[in-house]
Structure formats: structure tokens, C-alpha cells
PALUM-886796 format. One record per residue (C-alpha): x, y, z; residue number from 1; residue in three letters. Coordinates in Angstrom, 2 decimals. Layout:
<zadrens>
zadren east:X; north:Y; up:Z; num:NUM; residuo:ALA
...
</zadrens>
This chain:
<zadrens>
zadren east:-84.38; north:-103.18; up:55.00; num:1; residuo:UNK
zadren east:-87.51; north:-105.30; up:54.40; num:2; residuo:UNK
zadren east:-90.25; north:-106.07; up:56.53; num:3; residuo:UNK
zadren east:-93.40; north:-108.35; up:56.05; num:4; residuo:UNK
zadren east:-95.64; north:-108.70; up:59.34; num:5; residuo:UNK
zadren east:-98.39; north:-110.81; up:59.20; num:6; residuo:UNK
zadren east:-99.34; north:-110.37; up:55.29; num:7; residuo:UNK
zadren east:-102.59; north:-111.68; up:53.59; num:8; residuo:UNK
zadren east:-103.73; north:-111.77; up:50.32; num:9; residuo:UNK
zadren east:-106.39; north:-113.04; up:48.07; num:10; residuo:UNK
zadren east:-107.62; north:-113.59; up:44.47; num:11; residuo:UNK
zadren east:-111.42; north:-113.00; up:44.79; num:12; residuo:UNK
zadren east:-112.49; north:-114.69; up:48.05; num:13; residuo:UNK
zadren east:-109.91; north:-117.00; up:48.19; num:14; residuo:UNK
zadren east:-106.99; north:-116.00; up:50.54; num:15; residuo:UNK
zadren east:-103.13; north:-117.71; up:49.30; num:16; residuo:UNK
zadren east:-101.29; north:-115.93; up:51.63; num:17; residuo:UNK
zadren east:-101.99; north:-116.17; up:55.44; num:18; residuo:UNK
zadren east:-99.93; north:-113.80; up:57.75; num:19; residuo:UNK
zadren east:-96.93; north:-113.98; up:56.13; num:20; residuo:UNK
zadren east:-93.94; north:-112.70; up:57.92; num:21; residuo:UNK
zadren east:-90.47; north:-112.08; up:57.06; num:22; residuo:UNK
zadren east:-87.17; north:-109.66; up:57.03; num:23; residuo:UNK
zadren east:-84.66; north:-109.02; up:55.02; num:24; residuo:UNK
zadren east:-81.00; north:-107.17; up:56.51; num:25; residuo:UNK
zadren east:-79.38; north:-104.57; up:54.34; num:26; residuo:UNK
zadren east:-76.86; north:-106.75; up:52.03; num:27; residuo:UNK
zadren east:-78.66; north:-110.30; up:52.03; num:28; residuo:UNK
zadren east:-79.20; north:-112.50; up:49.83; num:29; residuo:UNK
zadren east:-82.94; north:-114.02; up:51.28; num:30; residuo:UNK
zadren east:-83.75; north:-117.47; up:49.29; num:31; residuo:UNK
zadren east:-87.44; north:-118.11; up:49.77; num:32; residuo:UNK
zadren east:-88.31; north:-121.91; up:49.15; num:33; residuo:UNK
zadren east:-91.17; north:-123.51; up:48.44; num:34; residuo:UNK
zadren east:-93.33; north:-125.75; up:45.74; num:35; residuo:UNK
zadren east:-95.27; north:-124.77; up:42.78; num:36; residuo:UNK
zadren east:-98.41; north:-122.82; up:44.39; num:37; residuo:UNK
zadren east:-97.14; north:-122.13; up:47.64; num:38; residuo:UNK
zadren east:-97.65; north:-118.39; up:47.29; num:39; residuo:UNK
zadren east:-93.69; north:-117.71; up:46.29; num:40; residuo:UNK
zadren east:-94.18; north:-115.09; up:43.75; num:41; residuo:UNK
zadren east:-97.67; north:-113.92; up:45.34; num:42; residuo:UNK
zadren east:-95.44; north:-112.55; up:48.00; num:43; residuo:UNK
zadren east:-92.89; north:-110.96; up:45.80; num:44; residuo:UNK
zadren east:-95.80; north:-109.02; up:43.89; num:45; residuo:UNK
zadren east:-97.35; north:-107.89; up:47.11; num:46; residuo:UNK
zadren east:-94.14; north:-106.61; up:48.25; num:47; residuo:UNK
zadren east:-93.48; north:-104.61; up:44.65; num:48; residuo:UNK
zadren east:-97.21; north:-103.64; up:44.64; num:49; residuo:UNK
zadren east:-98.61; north:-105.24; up:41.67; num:50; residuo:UNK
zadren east:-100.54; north:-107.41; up:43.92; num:51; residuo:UNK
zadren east:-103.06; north:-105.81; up:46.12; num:52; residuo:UNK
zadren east:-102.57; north:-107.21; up:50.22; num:53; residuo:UNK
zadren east:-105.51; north:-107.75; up:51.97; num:54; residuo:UNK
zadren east:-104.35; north:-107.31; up:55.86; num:55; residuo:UNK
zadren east:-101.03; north:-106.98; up:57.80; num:56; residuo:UNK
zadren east:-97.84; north:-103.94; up:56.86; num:57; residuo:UNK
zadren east:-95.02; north:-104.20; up:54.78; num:58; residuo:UNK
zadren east:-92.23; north:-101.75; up:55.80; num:59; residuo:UNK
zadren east:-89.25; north:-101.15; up:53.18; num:60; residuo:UNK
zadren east:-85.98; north:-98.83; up:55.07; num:61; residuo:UNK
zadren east:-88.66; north:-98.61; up:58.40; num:62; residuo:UNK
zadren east:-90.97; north:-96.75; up:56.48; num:63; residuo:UNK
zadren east:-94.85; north:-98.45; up:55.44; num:64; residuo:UNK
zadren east:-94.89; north:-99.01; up:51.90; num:65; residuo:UNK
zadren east:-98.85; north:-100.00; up:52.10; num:66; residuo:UNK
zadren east:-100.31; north:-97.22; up:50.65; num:67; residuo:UNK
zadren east:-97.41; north:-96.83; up:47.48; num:68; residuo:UNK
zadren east:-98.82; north:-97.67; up:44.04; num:69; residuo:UNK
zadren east:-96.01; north:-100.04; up:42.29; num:70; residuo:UNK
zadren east:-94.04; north:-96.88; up:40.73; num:71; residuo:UNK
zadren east:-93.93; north:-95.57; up:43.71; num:72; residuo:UNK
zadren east:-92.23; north:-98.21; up:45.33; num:73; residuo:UNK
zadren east:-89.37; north:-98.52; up:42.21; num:74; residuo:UNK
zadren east:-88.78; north:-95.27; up:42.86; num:75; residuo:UNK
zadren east:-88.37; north:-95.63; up:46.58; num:76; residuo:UNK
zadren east:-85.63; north:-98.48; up:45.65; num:77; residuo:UNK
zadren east:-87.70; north:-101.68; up:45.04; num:78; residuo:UNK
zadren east:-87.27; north:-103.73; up:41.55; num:79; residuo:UNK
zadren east:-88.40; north:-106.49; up:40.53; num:80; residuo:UNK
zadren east:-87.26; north:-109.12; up:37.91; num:81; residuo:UNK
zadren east:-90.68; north:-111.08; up:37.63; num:82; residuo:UNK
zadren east:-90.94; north:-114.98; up:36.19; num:83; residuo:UNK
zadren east:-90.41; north:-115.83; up:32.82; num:84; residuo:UNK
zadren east:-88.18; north:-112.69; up:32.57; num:85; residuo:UNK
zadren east:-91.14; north:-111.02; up:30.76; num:86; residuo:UNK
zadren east:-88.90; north:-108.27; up:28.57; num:87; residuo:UNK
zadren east:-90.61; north:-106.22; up:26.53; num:88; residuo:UNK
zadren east:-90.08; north:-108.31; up:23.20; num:89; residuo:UNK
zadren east:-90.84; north:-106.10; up:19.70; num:90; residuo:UNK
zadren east:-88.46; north:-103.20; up:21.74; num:91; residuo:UNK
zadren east:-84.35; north:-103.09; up:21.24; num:92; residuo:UNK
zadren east:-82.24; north:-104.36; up:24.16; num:93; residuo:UNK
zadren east:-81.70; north:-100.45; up:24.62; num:94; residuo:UNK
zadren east:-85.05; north:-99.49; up:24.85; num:95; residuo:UNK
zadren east:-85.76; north:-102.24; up:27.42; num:96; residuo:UNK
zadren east:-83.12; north:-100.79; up:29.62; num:97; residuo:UNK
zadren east:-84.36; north:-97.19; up:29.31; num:98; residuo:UNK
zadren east:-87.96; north:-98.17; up:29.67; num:99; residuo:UNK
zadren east:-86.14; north:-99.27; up:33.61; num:100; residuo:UNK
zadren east:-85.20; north:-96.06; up:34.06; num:101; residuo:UNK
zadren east:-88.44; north:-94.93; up:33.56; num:102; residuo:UNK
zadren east:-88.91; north:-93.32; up:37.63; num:103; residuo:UNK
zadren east:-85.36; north:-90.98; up:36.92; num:104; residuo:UNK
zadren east:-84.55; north:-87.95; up:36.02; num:105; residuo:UNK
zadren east:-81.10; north:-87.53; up:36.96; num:106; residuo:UNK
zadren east:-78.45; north:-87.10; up:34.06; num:107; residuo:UNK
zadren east:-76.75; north:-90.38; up:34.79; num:108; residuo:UNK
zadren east:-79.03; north:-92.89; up:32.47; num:109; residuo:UNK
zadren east:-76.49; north:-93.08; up:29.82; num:110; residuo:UNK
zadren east:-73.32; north:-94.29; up:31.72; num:111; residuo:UNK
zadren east:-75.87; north:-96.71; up:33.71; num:112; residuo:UNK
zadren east:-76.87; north:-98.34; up:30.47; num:113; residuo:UNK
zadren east:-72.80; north:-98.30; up:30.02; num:114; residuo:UNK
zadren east:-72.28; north:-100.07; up:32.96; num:115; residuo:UNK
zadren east:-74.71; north:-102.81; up:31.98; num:116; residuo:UNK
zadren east:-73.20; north:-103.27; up:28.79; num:117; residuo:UNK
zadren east:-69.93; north:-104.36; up:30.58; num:118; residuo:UNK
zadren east:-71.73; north:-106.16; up:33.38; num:119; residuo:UNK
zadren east:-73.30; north:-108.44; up:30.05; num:120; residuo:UNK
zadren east:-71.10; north:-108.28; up:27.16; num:121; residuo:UNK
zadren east:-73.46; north:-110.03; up:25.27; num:122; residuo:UNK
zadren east:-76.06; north:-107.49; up:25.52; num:123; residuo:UNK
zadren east:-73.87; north:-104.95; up:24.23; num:124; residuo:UNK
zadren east:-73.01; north:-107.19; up:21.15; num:125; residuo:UNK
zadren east:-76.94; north:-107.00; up:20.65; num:126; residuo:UNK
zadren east:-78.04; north:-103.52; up:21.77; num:127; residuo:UNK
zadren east:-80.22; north:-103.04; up:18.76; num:128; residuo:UNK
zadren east:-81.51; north:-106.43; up:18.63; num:129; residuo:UNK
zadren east:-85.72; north:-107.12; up:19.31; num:130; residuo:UNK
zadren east:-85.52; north:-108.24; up:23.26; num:131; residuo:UNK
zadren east:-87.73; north:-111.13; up:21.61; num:132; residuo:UNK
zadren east:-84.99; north:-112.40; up:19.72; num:133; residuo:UNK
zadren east:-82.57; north:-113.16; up:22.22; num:134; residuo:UNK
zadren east:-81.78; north:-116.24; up:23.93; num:135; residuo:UNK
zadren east:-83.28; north:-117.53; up:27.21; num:136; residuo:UNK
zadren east:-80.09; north:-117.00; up:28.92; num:137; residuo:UNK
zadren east:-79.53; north:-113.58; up:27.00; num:138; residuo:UNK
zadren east:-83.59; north:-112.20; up:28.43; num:139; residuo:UNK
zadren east:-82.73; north:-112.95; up:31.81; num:140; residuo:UNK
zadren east:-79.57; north:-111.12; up:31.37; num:141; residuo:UNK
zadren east:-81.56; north:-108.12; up:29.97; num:142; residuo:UNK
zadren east:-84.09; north:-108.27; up:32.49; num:143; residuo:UNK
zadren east:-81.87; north:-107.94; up:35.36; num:144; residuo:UNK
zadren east:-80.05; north:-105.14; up:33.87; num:145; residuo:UNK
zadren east:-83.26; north:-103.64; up:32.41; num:146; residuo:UNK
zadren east:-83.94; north:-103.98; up:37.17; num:147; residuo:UNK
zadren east:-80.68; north:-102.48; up:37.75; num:148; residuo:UNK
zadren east:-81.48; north:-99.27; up:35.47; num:149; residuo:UNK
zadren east:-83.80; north:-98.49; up:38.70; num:150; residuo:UNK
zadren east:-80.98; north:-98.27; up:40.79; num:151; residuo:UNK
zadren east:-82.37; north:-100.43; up:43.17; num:152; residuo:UNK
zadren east:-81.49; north:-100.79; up:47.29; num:153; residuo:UNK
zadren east:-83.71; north:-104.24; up:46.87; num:154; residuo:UNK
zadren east:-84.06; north:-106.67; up:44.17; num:155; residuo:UNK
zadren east:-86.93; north:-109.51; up:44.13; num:156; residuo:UNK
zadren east:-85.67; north:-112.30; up:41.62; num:157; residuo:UNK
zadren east:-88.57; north:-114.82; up:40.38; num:158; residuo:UNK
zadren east:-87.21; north:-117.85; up:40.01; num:159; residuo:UNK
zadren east:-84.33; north:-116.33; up:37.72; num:160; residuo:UNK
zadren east:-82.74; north:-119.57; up:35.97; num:161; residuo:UNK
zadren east:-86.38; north:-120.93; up:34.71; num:162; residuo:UNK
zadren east:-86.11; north:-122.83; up:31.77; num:163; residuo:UNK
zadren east:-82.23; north:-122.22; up:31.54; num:164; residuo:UNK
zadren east:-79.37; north:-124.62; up:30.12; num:165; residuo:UNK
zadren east:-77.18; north:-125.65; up:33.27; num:166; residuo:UNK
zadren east:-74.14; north:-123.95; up:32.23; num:167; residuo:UNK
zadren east:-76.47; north:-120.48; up:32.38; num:168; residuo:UNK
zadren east:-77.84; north:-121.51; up:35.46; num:169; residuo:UNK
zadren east:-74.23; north:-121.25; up:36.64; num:170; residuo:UNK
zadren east:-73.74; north:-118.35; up:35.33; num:171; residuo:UNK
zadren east:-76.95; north:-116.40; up:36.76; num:172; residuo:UNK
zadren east:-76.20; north:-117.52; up:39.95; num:173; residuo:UNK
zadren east:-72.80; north:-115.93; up:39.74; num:174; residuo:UNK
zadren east:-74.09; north:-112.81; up:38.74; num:175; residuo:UNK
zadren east:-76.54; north:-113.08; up:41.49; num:176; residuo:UNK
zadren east:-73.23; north:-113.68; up:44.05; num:177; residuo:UNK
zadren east:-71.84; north:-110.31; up:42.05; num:178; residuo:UNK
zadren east:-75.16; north:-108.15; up:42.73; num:179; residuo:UNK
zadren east:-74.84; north:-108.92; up:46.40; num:180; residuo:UNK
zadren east:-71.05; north:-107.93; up:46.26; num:181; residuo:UNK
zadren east:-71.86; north:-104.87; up:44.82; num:182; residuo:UNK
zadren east:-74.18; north:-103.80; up:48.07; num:183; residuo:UNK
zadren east:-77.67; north:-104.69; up:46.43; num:184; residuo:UNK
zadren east:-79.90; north:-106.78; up:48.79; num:185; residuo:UNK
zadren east:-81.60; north:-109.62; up:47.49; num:186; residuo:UNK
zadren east:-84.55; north:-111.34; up:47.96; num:187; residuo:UNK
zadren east:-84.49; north:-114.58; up:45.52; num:188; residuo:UNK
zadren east:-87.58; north:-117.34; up:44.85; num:189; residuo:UNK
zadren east:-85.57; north:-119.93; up:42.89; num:190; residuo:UNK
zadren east:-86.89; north:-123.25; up:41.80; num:191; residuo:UNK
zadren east:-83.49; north:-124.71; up:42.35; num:192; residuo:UNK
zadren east:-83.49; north:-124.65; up:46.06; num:193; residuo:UNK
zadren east:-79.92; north:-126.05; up:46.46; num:194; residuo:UNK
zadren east:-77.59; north:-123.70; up:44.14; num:195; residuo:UNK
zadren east:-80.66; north:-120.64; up:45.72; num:196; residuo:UNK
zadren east:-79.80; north:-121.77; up:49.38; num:197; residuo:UNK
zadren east:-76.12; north:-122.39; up:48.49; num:198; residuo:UNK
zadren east:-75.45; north:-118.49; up:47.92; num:199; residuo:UNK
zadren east:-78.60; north:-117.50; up:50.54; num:200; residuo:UNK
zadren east:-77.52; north:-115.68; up:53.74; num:201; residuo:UNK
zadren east:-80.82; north:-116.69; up:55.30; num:202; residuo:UNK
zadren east:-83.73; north:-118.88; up:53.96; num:203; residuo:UNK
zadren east:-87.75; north:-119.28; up:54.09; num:204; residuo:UNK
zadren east:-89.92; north:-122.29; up:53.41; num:205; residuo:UNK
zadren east:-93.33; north:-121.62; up:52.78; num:206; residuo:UNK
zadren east:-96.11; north:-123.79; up:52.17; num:207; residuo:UNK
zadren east:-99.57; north:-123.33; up:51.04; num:208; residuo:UNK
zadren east:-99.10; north:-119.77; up:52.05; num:209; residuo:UNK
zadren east:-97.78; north:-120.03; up:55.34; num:210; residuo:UNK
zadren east:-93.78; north:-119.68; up:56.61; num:211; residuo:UNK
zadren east:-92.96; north:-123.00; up:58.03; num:212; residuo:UNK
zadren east:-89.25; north:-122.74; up:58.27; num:213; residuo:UNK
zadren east:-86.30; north:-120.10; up:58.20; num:214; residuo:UNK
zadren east:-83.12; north:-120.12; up:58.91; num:215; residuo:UNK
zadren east:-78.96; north:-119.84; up:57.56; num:216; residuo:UNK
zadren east:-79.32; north:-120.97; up:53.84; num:217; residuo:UNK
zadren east:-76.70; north:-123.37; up:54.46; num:218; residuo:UNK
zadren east:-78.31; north:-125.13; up:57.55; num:219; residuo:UNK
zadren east:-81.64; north:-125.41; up:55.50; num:220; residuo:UNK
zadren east:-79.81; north:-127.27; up:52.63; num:221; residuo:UNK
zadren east:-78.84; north:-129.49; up:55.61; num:222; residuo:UNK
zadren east:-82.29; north:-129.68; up:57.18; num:223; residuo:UNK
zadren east:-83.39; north:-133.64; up:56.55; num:224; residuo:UNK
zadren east:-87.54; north:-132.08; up:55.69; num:225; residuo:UNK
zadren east:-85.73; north:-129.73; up:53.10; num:226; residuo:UNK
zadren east:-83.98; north:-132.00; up:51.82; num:227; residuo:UNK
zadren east:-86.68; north:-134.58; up:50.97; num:228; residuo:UNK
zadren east:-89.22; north:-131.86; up:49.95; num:229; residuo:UNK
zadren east:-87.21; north:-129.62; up:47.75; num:230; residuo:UNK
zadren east:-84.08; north:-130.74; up:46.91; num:231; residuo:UNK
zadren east:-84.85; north:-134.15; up:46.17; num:232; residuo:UNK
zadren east:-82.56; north:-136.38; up:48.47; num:233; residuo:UNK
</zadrens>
């Protein structure tokens, strides 16, 4: 579904990602690992668009997506829930979900925003509510549905459970499982590398811009470097 061939790109002259390559299969889950300034969610914007590449292709559904403004690329089936869940605060949990909509036309928008509502109880309880007012746990919520409104084939998930009590970080990474049982593929940078590689169909570890290691999710939870470097044991 996704591919990333030998991807740069800089801020000003200075380069953080160097050739990057990666895939993602139709119906992953894709955990990419790494620490703070390793170029995580500089990748994930330079796959949704928002942050300009400097060399190498990016191909979403064997078609280049180089030349797509970010818009463009939601509406080809690309949506991304960025870090710190960035909702758009003084708006209503409604609004938030229609403003994800925002690329469709079709007549459908209403019984989406439905759907969400039973996917996240809670959000229905506070439809009218100012996104600014709900909980940590509750934003993330909102700005995975507000993601889903898109109807995405790929989701990129910044480090979804940031700043989240444990028993939410539970419960995101179920609804992460969920998403992937519905048919949406997945592409996940997660702080928490063990529950992220736990549920991961495949894994990346990058560092200081560069892919290092890949492979099963469950093998790299093994892997005795992984496990000293980013999981802590």
C-alpha cells in the first residue's frame, strides 16, 4: 500500500532524514521505533505532505504521491492523527469531526459521525462540548475519529498514548487492534515500543534518520539491541 524509497528531508540545510526506506502491506499494523529526534514523526509528515521531501519517491496504492499537496493526499486515502492529538480546541466535538470530512462530498457524513459516536461513547455523551475541554484520553479519542471521518485506506498514528493514564493507554491500543480489524492499515510511531511492537505486524528502528532494523514486531521485542535501547531491559 505504502512505499518509501530512499527518502530525504531537511529543515534549512540540515538534512534529518537520509534515504529512508520502508513498506507497508494492505492491513498492517507497521510500528516504527525509535528515540526522541530520530526523525519518527519527520517521516510521518513527509508521507502526509505537510513536510516538504527533499530527494527519493513515496508511492501510496503504486501510484507517486510526490507531487500531491497534503489535501490531496487525504483525499486519495491518507490521514493522519499527528502528536499531541492537536484537535481543534474552541470547536464542538461535532465540528471537529466534520472539519475531517472536509475532502467529501458524498451524502454519507452524517451516519459516519454516527458510527463514531458508537465507536467512542464518550464522545457522544459530549458532542457539543469545546474539543479543549475534554480529557487527554477523551482528545485522542476525538482525534482518531475526527481521522476516520476521511475514510481513510492508511492511518499514520503519532505516538497516540502521549501523556496518557495507563489504563487509557490500554485502551488506545485496543482501539488501535479494532482499526486494523476493521481493514484500515496502520502505520504507528509509539513511544511505548513494547505494547506498539506487541500489536505490530512488522517493525522499524530508526536512528538519527536512518532505518537500522526491521522486522516481525514480535521478534523485535525479542531482539537483545531493542530491548536495551527502547524498551528498557
Amino acid at each position: 500500500m505504502l512505499t518509501v524509497d530512499n527518502v530525504t528531508s531537511r529543515y534549512g540545510r540540515i538534512e534529518v532524514l537520509h534515504g529512508i526506506s520502508l513498506e507497508v502491506q494492505a492491513g498492517e499494523i507497521v510500528t516504527l521505533v525509535g528515540s526522541n529526534g530520530a526523525g519518527k514523526t519527520t517521516l510521518l509528515r513527509t508521507i502526509s505532505g505537510v513536510q516538504p521531501k527533499s530527494g527519493g519517491i513515496i508511492r501510496f496504492i503504486d501510484q507517486p504521491i510526490d507531487g500531491l499537496r497534503a489535501h490531496q493526499r487525504v483525499a486519495r486515502g491518507i490521514a493522519q492523527v499527528p502528536e499531541g492529538r492537536q484537535v481543534f480546541a474552541p470547536l464542538s466535538v461535532e465540528d471537529n469531526l466534520q472539519l475531517g470530512a472536509f475532502t467529501r462530498k458524498d451524502k454519507e457524513i452524517r451516519a459516519d459521525i454516527e458510527q463514531i459516536y458508537s465507536t467512542f461513547p464518550a464522545l457522544a455523551e459530549r458532542r457539543s462540548a469545546m474539543a479543549g475541554a475534554l480529557s487527554g484520553g477523551q482528545q485522542q479519542m476525538l482525534a482518531i475519529g475526527r481521522a476516520l471521518m476521511a475514510r481513510p485506506k492508511l492511518m499514520l498514528l503519532d505516538e497516540p498514548s502521549m501523556g496518557l493514564a495507563p489504563v487509557l493507554v490500554e485502551q488506545i491500543f485496543s482501539i488501535i487492534s479494532g482499526l486494523k480489524a476493521r481493514g484500515l492499515t496502520i502505520l504507528l510511531v509509539e513511544q511505548n515500543a513494547n505494547a506498539a511492537l506487541a500489536i505490530a505486524d512488522r517493525g522499524y528502528v530508526i536512528e538519527t534518520g536512518r532505518i537500522v532494523m526491521s522486522g516481525p514486531g514480535r521478534e523485535l521485542a525479542k531482539d537483545p539491541r531493542v530491548r536495551s535501547a527502547y524498551l528498557g531491559l
